[in-house]
N, C-alpha and C positions, 0 to 999 in steps of 0.2 A: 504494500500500500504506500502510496506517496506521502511524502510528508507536506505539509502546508505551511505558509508562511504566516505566522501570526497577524503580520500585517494586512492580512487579504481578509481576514475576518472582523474587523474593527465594525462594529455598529455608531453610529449618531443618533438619537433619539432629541427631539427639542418639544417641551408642551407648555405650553402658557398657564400659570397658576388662578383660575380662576374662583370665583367664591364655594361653591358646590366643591371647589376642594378644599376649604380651609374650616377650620377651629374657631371657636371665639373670638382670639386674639389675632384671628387676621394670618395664622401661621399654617402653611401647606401641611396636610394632617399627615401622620407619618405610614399611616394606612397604604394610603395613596400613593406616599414616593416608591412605597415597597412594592407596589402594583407596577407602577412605572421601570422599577430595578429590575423587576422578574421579566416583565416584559422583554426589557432593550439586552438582557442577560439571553435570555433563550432565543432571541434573533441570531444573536452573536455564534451560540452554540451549533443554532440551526446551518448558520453559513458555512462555518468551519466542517463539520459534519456532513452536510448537503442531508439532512433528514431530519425528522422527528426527534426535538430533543424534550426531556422530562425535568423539572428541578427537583431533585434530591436533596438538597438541602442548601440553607442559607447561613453562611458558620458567623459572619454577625454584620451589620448594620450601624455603620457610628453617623451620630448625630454632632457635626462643627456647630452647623450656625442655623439658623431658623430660616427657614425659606418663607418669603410674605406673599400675599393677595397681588398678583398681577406682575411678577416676578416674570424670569422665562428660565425653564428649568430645564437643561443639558447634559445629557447621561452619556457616556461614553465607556463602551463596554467593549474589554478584547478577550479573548483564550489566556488563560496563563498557563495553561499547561495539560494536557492528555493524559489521563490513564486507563488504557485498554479500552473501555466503552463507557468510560465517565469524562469528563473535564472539568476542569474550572474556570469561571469566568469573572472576572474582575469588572467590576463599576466604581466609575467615578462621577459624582454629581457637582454640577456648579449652577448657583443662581445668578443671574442677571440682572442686574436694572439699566435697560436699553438708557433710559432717561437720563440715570448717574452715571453712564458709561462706566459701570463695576461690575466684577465678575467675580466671585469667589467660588471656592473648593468649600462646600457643603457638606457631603456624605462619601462614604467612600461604602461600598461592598464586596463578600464573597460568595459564590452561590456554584455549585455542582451540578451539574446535568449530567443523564444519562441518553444516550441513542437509542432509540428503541426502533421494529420495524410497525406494522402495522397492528401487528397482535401483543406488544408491547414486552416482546424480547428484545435483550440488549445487542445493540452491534457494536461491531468495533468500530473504531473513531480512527481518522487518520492523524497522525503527530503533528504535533505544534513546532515550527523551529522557529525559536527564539533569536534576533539579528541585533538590535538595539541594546544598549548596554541594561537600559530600563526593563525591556523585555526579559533579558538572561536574570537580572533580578528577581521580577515576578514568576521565571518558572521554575528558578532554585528554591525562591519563597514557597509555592502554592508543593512541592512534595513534602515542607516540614507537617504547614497545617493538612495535608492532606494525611499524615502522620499520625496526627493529634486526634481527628475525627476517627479516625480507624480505632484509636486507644480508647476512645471514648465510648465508640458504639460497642466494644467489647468489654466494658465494664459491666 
């Protein structure tokens, strides 16, 4: 099987933070952005894969900064790394104020998918090869935590 360039599977997702998305306070509910991560994660997966991919799990979710009403919110999800018929997918969220011309790094995620065919057996996934210095980080990274959850679901 070929291997894949990490860079061919990069997703962009952009959604405008509207009221129906927010809290009292006016702040995008965090429901939602997780809706948004799963989302723009599992495109990610699907591309790299070219199939059906399943989320397995989300190993966590950090919360920087509040994202507000009318914001514009930018996900940006790549592969970090392949294992046999799982991966992992990295997201990174940044909010916007078109108006204050500011951009910040919000939330950052990890999340695991698995390949499946139609009847929701796993297949094998083709390899990530990592080229960017940032990249060979995140795919040295994503075998410790993929480590970690193994020890964990074995407890």
């Amino acid at each position: 099987m070929a291997t894949k360039k990490i860079s061919e599977s990069v997703i962009t997702m952009t959604e405008l933070v509207l009221p129906q998305h927010t809290n009292q306070l006016g702040n995008l509910l965090g429901g939602q952005l997780m809706h948004w991560i799963d989302i723009c994660a599992a495109l990610c997966a699907a591309k790299h894969s070219q199939n059906i991919c399943v989320t397995a799990s989300v190993d966590r979710i950090d919360f920087h900064h509040p994202i507000k009403l009318g914001d514009a919110v930018t996900l940006v999800s790549s592969v970090n790394r392949v294992f046999n018929t799982s991966l992992e997918v990295g997201v990174k969220v940044y909010a916007e104020k078109f108006k204050e011309g500011s951009k910040l790094h919000s939330n950052s995620a990890f999340l695991t998918f698995v390949s499946v065919d139609s009847v929701g057996k796993p297949m094998i996934v083709p390899p990530a090869t990592p080229e960017t210095e940032d990249e060979k980080r995140r795919f040295d990274e994503a075998l410790y935590r993929r480590e970690n959850r193994l020890k964990d679901r074995n407890k």
